[in-house]
C-alpha positions as CSV (number, residue, x, y, z in Angstrom):
1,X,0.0,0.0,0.0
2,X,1.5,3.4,-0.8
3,X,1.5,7.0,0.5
4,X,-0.2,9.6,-1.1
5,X,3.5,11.1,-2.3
6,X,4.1,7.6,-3.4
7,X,0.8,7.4,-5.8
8,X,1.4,10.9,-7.3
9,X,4.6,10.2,-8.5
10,X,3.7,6.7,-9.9
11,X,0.7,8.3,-11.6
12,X,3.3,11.0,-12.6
13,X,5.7,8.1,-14.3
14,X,2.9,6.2,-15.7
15,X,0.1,8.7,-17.2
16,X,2.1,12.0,-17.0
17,X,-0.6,13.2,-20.0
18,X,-3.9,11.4,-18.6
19,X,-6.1,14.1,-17.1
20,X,-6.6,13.6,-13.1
21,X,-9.6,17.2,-12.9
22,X,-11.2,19.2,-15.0
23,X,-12.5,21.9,-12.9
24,X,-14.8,25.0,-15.0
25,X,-13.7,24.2,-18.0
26,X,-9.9,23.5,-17.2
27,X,-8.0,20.4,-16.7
28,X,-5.2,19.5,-14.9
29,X,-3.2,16.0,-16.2
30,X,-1.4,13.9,-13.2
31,X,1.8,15.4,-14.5
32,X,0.8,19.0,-13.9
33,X,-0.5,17.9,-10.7
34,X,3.1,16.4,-9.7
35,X,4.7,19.7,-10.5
36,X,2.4,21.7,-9.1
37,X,2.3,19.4,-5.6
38,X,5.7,19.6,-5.4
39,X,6.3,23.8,-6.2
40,X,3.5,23.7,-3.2
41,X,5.6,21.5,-0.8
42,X,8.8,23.8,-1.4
43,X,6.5,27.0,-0.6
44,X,4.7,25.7,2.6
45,X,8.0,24.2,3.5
46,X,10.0,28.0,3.3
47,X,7.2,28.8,5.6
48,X,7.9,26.6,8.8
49,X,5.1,24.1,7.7
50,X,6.5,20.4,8.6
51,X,5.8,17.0,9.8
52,X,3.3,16.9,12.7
53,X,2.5,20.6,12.6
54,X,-1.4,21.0,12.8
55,X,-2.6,22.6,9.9
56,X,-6.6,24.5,9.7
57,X,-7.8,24.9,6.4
58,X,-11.3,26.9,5.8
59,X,-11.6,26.7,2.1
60,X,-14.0,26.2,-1.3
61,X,-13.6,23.7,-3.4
62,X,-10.7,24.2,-6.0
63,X,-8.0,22.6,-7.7
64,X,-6.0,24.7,-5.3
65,X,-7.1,23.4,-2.3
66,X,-6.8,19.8,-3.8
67,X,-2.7,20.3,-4.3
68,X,-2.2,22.8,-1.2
69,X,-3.7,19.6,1.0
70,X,-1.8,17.0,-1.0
71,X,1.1,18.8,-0.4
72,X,1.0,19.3,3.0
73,X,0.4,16.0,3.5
74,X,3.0,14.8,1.5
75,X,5.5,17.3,3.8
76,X,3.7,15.2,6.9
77,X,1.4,18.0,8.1
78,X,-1.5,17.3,10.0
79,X,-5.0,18.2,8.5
80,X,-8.3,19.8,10.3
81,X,-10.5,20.6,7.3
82,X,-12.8,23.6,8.9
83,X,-17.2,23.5,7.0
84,X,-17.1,26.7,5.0
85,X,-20.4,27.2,6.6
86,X,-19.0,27.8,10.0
87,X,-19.4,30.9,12.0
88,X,-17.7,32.0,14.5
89,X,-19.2,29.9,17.0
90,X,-18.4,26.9,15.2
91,X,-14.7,27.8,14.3
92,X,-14.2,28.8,18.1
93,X,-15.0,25.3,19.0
94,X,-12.8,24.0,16.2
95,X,-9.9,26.4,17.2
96,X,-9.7,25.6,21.1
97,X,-9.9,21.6,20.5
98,X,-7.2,21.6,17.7
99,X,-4.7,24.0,19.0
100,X,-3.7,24.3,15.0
101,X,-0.2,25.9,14.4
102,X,-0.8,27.3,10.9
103,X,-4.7,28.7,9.8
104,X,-5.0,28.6,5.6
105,X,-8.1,30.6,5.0
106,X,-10.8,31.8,2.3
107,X,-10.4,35.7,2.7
108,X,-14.2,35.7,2.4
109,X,-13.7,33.6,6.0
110,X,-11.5,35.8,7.3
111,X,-13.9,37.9,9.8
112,X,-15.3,34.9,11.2
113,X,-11.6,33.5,11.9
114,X,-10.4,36.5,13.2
115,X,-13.3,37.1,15.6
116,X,-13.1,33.1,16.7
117,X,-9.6,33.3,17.0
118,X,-10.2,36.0,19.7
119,X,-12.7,34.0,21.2
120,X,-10.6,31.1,21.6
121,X,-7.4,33.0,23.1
122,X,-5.2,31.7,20.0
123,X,-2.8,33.5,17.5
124,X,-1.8,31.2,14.9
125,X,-0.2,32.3,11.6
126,X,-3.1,32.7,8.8
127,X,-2.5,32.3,5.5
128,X,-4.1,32.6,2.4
129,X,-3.8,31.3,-0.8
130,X,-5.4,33.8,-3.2
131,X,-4.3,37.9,-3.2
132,X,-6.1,39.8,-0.2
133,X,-6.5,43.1,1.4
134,X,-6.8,41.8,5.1
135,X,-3.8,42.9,6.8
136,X,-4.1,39.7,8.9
137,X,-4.1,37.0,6.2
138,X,-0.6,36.6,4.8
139,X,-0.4,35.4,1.0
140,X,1.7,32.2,-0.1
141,X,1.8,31.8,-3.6
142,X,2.2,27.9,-4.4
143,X,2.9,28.6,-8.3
144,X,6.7,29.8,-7.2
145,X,9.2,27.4,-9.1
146,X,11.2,26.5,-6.4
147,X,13.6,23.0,-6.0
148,X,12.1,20.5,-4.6
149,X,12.0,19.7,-0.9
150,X,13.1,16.6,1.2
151,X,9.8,14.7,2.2
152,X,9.5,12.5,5.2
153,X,9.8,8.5,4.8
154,X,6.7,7.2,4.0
155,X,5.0,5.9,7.2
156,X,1.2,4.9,6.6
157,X,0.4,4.6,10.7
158,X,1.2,8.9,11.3
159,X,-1.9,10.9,11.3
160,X,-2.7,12.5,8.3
161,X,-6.0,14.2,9.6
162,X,-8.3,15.6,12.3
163,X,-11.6,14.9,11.7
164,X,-14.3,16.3,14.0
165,X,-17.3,14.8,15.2
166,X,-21.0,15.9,15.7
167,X,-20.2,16.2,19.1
168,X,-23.5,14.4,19.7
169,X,-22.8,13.9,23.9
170,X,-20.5,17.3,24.3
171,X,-18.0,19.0,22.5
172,X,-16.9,17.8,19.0
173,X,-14.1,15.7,19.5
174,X,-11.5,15.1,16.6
175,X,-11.2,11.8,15.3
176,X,-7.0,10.7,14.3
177,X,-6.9,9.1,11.3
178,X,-4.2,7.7,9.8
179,X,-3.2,7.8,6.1
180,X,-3.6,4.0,6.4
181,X,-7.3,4.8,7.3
182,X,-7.7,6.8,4.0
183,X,-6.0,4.5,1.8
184,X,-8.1,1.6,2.8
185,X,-11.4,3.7,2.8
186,X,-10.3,4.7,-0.7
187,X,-9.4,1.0,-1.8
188,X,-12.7,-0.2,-0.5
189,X,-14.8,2.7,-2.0
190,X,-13.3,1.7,-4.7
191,X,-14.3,-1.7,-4.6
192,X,-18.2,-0.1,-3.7
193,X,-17.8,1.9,-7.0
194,X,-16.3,-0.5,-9.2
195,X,-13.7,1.7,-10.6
196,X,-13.1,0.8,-14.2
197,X,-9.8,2.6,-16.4
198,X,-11.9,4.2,-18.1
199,X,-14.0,6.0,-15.2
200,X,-14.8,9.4,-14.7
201,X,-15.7,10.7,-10.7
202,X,-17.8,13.3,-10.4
203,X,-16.9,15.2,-7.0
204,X,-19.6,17.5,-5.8
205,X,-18.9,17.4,-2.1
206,X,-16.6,20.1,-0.4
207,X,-13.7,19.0,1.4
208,X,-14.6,19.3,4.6
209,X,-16.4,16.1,4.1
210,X,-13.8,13.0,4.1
211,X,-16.1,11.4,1.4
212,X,-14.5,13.7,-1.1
213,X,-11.0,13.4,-0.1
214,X,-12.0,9.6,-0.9
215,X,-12.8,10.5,-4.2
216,X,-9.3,12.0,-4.6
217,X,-7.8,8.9,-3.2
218,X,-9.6,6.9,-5.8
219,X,-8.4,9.0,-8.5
220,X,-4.5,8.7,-7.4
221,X,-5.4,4.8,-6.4
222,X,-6.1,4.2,-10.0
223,X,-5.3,6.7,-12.9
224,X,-9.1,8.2,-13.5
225,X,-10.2,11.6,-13.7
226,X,-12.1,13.7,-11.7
227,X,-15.2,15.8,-12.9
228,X,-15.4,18.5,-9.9
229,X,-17.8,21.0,-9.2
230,X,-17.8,23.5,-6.4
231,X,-21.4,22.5,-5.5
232,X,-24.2,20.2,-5.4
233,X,-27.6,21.6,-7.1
234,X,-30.3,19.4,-7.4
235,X,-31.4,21.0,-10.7
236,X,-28.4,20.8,-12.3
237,X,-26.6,17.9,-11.4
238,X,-27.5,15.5,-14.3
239,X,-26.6,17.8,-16.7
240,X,-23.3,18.3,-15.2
241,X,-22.6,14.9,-15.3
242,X,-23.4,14.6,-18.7
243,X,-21.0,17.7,-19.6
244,X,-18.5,15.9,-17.5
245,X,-19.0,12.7,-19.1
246,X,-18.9,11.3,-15.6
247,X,-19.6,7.8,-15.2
248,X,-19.3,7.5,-10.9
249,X,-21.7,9.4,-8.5
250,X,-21.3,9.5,-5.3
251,X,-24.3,9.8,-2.6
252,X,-25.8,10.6,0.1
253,X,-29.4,10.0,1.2
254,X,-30.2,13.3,1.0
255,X,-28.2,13.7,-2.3
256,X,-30.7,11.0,-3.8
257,X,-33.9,11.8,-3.0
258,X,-33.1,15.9,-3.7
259,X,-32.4,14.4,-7.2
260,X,-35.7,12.1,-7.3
261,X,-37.8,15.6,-6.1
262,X,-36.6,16.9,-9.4
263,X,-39.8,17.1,-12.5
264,X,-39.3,13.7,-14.6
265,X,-37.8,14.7,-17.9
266,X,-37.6,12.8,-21.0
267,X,-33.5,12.6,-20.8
268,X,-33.3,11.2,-17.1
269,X,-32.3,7.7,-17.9
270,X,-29.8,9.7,-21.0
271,X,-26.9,10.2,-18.6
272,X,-23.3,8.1,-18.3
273,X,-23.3,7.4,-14.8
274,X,-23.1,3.7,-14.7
275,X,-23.0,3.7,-10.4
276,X,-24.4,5.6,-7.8
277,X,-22.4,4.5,-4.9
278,X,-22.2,5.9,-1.0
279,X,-24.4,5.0,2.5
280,X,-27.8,6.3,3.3
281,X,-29.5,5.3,0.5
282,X,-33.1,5.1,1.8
283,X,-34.8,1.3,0.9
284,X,-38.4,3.2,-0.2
285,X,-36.7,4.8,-3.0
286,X,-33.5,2.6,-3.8
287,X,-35.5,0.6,-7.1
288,X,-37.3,4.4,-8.1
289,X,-34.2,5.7,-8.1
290,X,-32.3,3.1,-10.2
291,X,-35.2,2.8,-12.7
292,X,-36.0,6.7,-13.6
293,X,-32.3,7.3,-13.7
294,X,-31.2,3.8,-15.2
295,X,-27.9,3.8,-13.0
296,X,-27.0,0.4,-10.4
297,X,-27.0,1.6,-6.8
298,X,-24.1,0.3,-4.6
299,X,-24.4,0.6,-0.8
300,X,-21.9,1.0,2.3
301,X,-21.2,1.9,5.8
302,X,-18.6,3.2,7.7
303,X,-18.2,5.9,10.3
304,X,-14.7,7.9,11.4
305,X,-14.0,6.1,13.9
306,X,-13.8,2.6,12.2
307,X,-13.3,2.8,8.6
308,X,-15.1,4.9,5.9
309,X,-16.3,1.6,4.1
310,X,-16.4,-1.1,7.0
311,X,-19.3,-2.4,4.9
312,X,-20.0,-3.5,1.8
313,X,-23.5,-4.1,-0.1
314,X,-21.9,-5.3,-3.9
315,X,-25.5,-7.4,-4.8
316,X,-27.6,-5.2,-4.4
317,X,-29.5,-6.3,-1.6
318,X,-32.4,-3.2,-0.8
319,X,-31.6,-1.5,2.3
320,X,-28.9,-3.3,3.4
321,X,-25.4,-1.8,3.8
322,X,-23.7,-5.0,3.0
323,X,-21.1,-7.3,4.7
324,X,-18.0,-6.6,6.3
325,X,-15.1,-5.7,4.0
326,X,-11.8,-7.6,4.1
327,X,-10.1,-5.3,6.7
328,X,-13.3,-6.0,9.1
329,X,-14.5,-8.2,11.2
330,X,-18.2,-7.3,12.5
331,X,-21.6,-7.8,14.8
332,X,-24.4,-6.6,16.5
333,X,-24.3,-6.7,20.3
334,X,-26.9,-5.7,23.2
335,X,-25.8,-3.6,25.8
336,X,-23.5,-5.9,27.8
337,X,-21.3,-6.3,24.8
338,X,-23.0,-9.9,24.1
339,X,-23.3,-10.9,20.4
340,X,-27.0,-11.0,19.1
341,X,-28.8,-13.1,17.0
342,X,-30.2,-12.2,13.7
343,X,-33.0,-9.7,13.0
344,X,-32.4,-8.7,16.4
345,X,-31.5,-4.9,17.0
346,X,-28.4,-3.9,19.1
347,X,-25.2,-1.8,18.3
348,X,-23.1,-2.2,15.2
349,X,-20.0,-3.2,16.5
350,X,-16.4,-3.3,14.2
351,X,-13.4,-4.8,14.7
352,X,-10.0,-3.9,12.8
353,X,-8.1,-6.7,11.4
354,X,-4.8,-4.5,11.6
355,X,-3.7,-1.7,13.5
356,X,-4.0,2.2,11.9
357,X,-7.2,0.6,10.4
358,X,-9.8,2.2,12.4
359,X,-9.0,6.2,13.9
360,X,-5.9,6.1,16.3
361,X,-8.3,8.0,19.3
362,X,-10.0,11.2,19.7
363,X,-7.6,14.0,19.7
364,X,-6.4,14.7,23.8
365,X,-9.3,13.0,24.6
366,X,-8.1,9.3,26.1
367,X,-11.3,9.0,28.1
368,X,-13.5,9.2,24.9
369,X,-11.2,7.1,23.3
370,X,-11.4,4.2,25.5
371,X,-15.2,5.1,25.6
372,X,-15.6,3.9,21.9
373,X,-12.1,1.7,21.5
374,X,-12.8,-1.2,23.8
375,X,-10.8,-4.4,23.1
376,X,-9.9,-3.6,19.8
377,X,-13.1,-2.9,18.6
378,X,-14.9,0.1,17.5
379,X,-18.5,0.4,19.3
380,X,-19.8,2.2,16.7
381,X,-23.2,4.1,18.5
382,X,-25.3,3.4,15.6
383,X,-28.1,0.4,16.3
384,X,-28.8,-2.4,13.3
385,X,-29.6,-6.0,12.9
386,X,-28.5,-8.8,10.4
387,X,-30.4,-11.1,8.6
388,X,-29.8,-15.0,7.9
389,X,-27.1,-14.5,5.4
390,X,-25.4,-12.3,7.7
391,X,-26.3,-9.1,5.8
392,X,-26.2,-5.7,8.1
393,X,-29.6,-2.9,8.3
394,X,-28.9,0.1,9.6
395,X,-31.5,1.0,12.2
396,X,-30.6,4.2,13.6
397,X,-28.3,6.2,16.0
398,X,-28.3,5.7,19.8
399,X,-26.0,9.0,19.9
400,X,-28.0,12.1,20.1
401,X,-27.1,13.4,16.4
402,X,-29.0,14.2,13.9
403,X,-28.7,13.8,10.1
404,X,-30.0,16.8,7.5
405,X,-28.5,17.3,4.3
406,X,-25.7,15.3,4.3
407,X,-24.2,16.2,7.5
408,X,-23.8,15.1,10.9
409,X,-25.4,17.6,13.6
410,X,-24.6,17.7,17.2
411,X,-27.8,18.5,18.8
412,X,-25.5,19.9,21.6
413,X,-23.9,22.4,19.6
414,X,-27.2,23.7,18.6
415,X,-28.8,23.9,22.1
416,X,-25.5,25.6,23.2
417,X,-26.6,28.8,20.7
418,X,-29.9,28.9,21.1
419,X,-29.2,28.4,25.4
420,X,-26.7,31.7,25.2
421,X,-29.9,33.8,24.1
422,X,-30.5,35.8,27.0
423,X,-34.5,35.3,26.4
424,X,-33.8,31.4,26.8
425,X,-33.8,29.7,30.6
426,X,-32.9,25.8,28.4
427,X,-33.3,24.1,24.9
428,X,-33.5,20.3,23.4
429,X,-32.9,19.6,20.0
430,X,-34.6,16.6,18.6
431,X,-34.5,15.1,14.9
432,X,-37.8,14.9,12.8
433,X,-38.1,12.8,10.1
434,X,-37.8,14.9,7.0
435,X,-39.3,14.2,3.6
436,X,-36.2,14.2,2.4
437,X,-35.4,11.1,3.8
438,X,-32.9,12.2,6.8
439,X,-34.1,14.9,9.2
440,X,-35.3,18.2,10.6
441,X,-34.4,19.9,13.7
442,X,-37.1,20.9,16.4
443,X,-36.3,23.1,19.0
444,X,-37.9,22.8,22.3
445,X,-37.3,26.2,24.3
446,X,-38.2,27.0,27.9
447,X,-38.1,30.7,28.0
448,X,-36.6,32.5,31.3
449,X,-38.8,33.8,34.0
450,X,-40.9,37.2,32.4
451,X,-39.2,36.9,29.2
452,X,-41.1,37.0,25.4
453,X,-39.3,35.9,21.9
454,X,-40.5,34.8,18.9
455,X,-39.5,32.1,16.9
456,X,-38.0,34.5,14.0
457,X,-36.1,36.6,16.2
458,X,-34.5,32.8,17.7
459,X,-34.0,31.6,14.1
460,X,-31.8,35.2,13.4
461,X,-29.9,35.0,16.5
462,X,-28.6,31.3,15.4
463,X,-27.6,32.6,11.8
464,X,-24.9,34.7,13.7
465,X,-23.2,31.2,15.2
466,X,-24.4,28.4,13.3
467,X,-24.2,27.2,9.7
468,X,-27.2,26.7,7.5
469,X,-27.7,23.2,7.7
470,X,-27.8,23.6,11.8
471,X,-30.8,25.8,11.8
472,X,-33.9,24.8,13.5
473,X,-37.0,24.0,10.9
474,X,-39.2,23.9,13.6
475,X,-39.2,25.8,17.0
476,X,-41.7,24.9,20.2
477,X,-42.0,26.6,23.4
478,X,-42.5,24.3,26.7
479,X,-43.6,25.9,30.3
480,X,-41.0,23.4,31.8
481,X,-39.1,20.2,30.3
482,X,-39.6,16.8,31.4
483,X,-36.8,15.3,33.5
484,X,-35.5,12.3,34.6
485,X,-34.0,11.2,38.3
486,X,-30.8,12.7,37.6
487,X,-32.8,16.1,36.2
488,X,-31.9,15.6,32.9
489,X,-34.2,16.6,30.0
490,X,-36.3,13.1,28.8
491,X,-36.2,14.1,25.0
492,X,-38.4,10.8,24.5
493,X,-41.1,12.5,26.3
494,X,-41.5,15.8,24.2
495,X,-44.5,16.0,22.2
496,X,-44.2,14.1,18.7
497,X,-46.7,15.6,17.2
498,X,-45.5,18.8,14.8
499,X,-49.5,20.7,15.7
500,X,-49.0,24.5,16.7
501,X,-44.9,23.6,15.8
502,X,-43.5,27.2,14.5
503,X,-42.2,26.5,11.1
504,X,-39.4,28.2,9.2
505,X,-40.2,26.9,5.7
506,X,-43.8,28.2,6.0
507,X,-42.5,31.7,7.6
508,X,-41.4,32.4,4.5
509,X,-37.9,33.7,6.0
510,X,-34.7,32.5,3.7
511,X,-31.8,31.4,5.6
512,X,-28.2,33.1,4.7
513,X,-25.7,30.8,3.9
């Protein structure tokens, strides 16, 4: 198994001319990328940016970002990838877990980082990577020729990345994954997708989302192209894909059934994607979706702190996420830890065959750690069941997260906002089960002793320290929450029913994004 460094330069040797992204018209061949990796390397390297230094990157999605993260990773950096949709709430968090030594920023981002920066008592260098007027951000220009650099010996087991949790019982908590862990996700996602020479990726997701740093992987794993765009529209998707040519489509539950929303057209089943492959595919609309858009659905699962493919569904059973791939062993247990029988529920539990497999622990966090890594196996949170051929269902989440376009929410994280509103005495955020096939947040609010606020005014103040995709749809206000013995909030026990809910979408109010 090789390094990233050690893939670009055999793609380099073998298809210097092949194109590896096209990119608004442009593309960039897997010799171009090698230069342009390496002229990156020797500039972050003048810099003071080495092996093990902690590295925050809050950027769109652009073949610049693709070579400035190669690169650093190739020089043996270590990689938080920050959501563009952050505020300064979010970035705070980010910033005082991490402790990053070196901030590479959006200038569009910059206010937000500046203000969280202050926040978080921290004073990093930023730099940017496009010309900029803010004193603070310092520009690096990665298209200097300069000699190449020294890299570090290839060593799969350091830890190439950061990757933060929903924080669904506290505080995010960043996961340490090893390049290991991404090669293997990437070898197995390729195995899920069925890469063929020929192949063309099309990567919509932004890179603060490991799935499309997979995508990359499978590019450098074997010699095919990448069709990238800097976002996903459900209106335009399928006709990017057919300008891209792109033959691989990568999903996510919401992803799919934003797609099958879309008016039927004549041309839906005229596009060149011969597999949609990813997790969450919902069961209801798995044979819909393969028939209106005449593409083979493949199904996974995998979370950060195992694997990102620790399953595999390659027949095509509906709704299930497969078996265990060949890194994995895997079962369903109660409580106790005890294994269960089939079509009975209990937690999805995965065990690594290897070391460096699954994440090496949460970052400073060894209590967590042993929390989740016990006896060399990953308890993963999420409930399921098998069935008598020892295929896995996913059933659900025992963590309190929620799921809404795409992402991973910590209900915590939310409550935390909307609790700092001085209107607000306490708050519980519960998932609702969204047409679209993942979920909705509700907001249940208990308002301080002789206070008033209305729902609009609680939605506003939580565009100020939450992204988008994190704002309540639905906002209710309770004369007291129900507790249990140890006076916490019994979130099972709030009303189910959406009647007299306050809802955003009907308000008519647009969220900023």
């Amino acid at each position: 198994m090789k390094t990233i460094a050690e893939l670009i330069e055999r793609q380099a040797g073998e298809r210097r001319d092949a194109p590896f992204l096209t990119f608004e018209g442009r593309t960039m061949n897997f010799g171009e990328l090698h230069r342009a990796v390496g002229c990156a390397a020797a500039s972050f390297h003048a810099e003071g940016f080495s092996a093990g230094k902690r590295v925050m990157i809050m950027m769109g999605s652009s073949p610049r970002h693709i070579v400035a993260y190669l690169a650093l990773v190739s020089l043996g950096c270590v990689i938080i990838e920050v959501s563009v949709h952050f505020r300064r709430n979010g970035i705070q968090l980010q910033l005082e877990d991490a402790d990053p030594h070196r901030l590479i920023v959006d200038p569009a981002h910059a206010g937000d980082v500046l203000a969280a920066m202050q926040d978080a008592g921290c004073d990093p260098p930023i730099y940017t990577l496009t010309r900029s007027d803010v004193p603070a951000l310092k520009h690096l220009d990665l298209d200097l020729d300069r000699p190449p650099v020294p890299l570090p010996a290839p060593n799969l087991d350091r830890v190439q990345s950061i990757s933060y949790t929903s924080g669904t019982t506290g505080r995010p908590k960043g996961v340490m994954l090893t390049e290991r862990f991404f090669q293997i996700g990437a070898k197995n996602a390729g195995l899920l997708a069925d890469v063929r020479a020929d192949d063309v990726l099309f990567l919509w997701e932004p890179f603060y989302h490991v799935a499309a740093w997979m995508t990359v992987l499978i590019a450098l794993q074997h010699g095919v192209r990448i069709a990238m765009v800097d976002r996903f529209s459900g209106s335009q998707a399928w006709n990017q894909i057919r300008e891209a040519g792109a033959t691989l489509f990568h999903y996510l539950g919401g992803a799919m059934n934003i797609l099958l929303k879309q008016p039927p057209e004549a041309c839906d089943t005229a596009n060149p994607v011969r597999i949609a492959w990813g997790a969450a595919a919902p069961a209801r609309s798995w044979r819909e979706f393969e028939s209106r858009f005449a593409v083979r659905i493949r199904e996974g699962y995998g979370i950060s702190e195992a694997g990102n493919f620790t399953h595999l569904n390659l027949e095509g059973r509906v709704g299930s996420i497969g078996t265990p791939a060949g890194e994995f062993d895997s079962w369903i247990a109660d409580d106790d830890g005890k294994k269960l029988p089939p079509r009975t529920v209990g937690e999805i539990v995965v065990r690594p065959k290897g070391s460096g497999i699954a994440m090496a622990g949460y970052f400073r966090d060894p209590t967590k750690t042993a929390e989740v890594l016990r006896d060399g196996c990953v308890y993963t949170g999420d409930l399921g069941y098998t069935d008598k051929d020892g295929f896995f269902y996913y059933s659900g989440r025992k963590k309190d997260s929620l799921r809404r376009r795409g992402e991973n929410i910590s209900a915590w994280e939310v409550e935390r906002v909307v609790n700092a509103h001085p209107a607000v005495e306490e708050s519980a955020v519960v998932g609702v089960v969204s047409e679209m096939g993942e979920q909705e947040i509700r907001v249940f609010v208990q308002l301080a002793s002789q206070q008033r606020l209305e729902p609009l005014e609680l939605i506003k103040w939580c565009e100020h320290d939450l992204a988008y995709y994190q704002i309540p749809r639905y906002v209710d206000f309770v004369p007291e929450f129900p507790r249990g013995p140890t006076q916490r909030i019994r979130k099972a026990d709030l009303a189910t029913t959406l009647m007299g809910s306050w809802d955003l979408e009907k308000s008519g109010y647009k969220v900023r994004r």
